[in-house]
Every structure is written in structure tokens, then in C-alpha cells.
N, CA and C atoms as an extended XYZ file, in Angstrom:
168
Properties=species:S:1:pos:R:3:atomname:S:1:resname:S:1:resid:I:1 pbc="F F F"
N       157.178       43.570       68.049 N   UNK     1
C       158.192       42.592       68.392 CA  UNK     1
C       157.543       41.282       68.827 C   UNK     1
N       157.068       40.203       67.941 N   UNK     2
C       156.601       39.288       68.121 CA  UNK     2
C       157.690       37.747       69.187 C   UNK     2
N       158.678       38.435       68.922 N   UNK     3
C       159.961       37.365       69.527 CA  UNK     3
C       159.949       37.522       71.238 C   UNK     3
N       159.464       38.934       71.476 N   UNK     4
C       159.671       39.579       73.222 CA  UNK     4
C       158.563       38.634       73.906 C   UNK     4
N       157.270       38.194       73.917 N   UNK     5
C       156.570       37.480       74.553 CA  UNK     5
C       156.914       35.884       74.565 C   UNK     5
N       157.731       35.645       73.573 N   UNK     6
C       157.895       34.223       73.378 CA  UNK     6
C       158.786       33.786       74.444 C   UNK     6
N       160.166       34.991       74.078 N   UNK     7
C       160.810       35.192       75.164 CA  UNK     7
C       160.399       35.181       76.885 C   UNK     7
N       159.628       36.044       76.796 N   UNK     8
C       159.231       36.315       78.119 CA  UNK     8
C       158.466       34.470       78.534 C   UNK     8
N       157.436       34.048       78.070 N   UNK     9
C       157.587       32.960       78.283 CA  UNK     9
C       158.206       31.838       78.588 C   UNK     9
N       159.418       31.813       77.870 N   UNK    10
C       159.910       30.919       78.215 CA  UNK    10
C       161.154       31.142       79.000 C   UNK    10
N       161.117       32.012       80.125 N   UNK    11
C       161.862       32.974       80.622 CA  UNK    11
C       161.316       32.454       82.065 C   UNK    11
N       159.964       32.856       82.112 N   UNK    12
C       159.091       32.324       82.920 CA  UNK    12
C       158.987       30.785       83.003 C   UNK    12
N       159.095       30.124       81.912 N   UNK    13
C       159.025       28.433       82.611 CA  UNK    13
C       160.701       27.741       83.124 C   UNK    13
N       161.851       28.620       82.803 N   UNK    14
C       162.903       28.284       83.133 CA  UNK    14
C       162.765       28.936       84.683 C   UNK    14
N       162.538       30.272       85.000 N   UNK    15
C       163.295       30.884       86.241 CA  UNK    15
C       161.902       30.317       87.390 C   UNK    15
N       160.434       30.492       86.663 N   UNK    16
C       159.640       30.743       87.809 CA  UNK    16
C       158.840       29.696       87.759 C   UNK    16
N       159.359       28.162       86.891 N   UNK    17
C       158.130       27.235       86.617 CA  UNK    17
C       156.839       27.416       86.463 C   UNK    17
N       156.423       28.805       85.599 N   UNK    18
C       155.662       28.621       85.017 CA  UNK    18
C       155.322       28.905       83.290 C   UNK    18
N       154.106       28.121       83.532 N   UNK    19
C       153.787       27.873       81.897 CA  UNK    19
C       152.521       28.891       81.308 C   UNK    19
N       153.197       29.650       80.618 N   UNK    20
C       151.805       30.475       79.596 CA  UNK    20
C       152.938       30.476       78.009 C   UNK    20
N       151.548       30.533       77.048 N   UNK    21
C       152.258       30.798       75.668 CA  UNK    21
C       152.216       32.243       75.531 C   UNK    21
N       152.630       31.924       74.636 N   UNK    22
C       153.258       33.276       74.196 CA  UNK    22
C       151.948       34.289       73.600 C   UNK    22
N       150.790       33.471       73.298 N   UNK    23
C       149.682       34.608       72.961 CA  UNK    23
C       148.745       35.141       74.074 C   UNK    23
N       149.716       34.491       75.580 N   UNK    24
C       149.064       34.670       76.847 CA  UNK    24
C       149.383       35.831       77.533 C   UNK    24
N       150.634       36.394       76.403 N   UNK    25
C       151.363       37.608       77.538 CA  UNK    25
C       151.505       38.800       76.819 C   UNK    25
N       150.856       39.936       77.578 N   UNK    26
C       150.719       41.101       76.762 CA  UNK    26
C       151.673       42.096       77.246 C   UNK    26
N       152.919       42.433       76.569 N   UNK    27
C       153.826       43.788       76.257 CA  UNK    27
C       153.056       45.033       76.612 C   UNK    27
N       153.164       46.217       77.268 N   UNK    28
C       152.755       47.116       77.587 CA  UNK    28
C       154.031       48.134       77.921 C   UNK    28
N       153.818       49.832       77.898 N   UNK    29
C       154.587       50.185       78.236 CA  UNK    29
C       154.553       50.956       79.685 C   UNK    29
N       153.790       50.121       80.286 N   UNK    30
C       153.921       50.571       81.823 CA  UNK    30
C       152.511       49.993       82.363 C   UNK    30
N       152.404       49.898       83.941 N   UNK    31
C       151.273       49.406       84.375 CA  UNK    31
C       150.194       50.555       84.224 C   UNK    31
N       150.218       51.686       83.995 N   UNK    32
C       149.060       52.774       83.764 CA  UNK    32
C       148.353       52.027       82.578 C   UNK    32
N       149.153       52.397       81.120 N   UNK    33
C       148.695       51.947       80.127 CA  UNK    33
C       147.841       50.176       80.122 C   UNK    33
N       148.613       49.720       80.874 N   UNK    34
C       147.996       48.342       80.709 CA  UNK    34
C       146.378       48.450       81.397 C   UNK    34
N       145.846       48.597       82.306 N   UNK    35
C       144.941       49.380       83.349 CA  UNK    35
C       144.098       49.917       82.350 C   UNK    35
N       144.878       50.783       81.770 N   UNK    36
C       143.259       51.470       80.937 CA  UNK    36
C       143.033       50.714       79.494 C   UNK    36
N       143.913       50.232       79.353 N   UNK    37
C       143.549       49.141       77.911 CA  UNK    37
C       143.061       48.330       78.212 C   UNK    37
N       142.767       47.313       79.523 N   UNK    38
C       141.881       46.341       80.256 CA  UNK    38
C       140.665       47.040       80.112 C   UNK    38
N       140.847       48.509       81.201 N   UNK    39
C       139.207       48.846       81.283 CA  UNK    39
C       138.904       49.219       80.128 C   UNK    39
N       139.381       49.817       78.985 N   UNK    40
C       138.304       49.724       77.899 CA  UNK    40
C       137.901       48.862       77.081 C   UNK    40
N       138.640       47.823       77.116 N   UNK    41
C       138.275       46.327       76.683 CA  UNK    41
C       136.763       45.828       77.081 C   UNK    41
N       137.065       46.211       79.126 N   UNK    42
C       135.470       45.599       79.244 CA  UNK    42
C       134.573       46.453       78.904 C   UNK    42
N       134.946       47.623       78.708 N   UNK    43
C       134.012       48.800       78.678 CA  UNK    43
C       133.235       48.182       77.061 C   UNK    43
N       134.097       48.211       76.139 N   UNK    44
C       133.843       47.725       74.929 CA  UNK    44
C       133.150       46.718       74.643 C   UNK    44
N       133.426       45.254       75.498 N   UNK    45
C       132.565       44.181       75.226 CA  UNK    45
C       131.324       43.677       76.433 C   UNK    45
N       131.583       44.659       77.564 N   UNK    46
C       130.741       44.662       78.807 CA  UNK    46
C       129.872       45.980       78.920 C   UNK    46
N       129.007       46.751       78.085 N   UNK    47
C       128.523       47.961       77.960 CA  UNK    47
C       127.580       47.948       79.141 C   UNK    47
N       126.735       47.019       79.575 N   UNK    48
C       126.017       47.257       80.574 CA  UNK    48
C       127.321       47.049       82.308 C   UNK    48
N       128.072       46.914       81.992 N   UNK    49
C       128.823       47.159       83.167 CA  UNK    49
C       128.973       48.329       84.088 C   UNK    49
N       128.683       48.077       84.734 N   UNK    50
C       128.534       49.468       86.062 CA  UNK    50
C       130.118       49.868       86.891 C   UNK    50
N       130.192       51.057       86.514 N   UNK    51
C       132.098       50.886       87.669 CA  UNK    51
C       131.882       51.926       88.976 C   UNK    51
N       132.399       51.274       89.761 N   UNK    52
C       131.993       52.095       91.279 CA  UNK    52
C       133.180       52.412       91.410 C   UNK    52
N       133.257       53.867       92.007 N   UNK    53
C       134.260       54.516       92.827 CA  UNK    53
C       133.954       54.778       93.711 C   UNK    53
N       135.271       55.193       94.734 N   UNK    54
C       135.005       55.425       95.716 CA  UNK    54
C       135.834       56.412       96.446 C   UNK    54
N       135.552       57.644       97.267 N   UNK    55
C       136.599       58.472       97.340 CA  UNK    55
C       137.228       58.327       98.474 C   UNK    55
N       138.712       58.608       98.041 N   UNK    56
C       139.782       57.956       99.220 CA  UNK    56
C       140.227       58.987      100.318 C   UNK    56
């Protein structure tokens, strides 16, 4: 659905004055999924990246 971010954009510069385009905003179907599609992004283009945990 290429129309939903455009939307969402300009959704955002009417209600919350702000400005991103539309190739700025990424559709996801929940904050889990979004989270691990970030971390394997850096995982993918950041290979020497180190990730620390820590137990809670």
C-alpha cells in the first residue's frame, strides 16, 4: 500500500506540524516486528557491531 505512508505524512504535517516524506515512514505490523527488522538491518550492514545485554 504505497498511498498509507503518504497518508500518514501528511496526516502528520496537518495534526502534529510535522514534516517527513513519505519514503521517511515505515508501515510495520506492530512495534516487535519493527525492532527486529531495525536490528537486523544493522546486524546486516554493521557486522562488526557488538550488542550488550543485560539481565533484568
Amino acid at each position: 500500500m504505497p498511498e498509507l505512508p503518504e497518508a500518514i505524512a501528511q496526516k502528520l504535517v496537518k495534526d502534529n506540524v510535522l514534516r517527513y516524506r513519505a519514503d521517511e515512514i515505515i508501515v510495520s505490523n506492530g512495534t516487535k516486528h519493527s525492532k527486529l527488522v531495525a536490528l537486523q538491518a544493522e546486524l546486516l550492514f554493521l557486522p562488526k557491531l557488538s550488542i550488550l545485554t543485560r539481565k533484568a
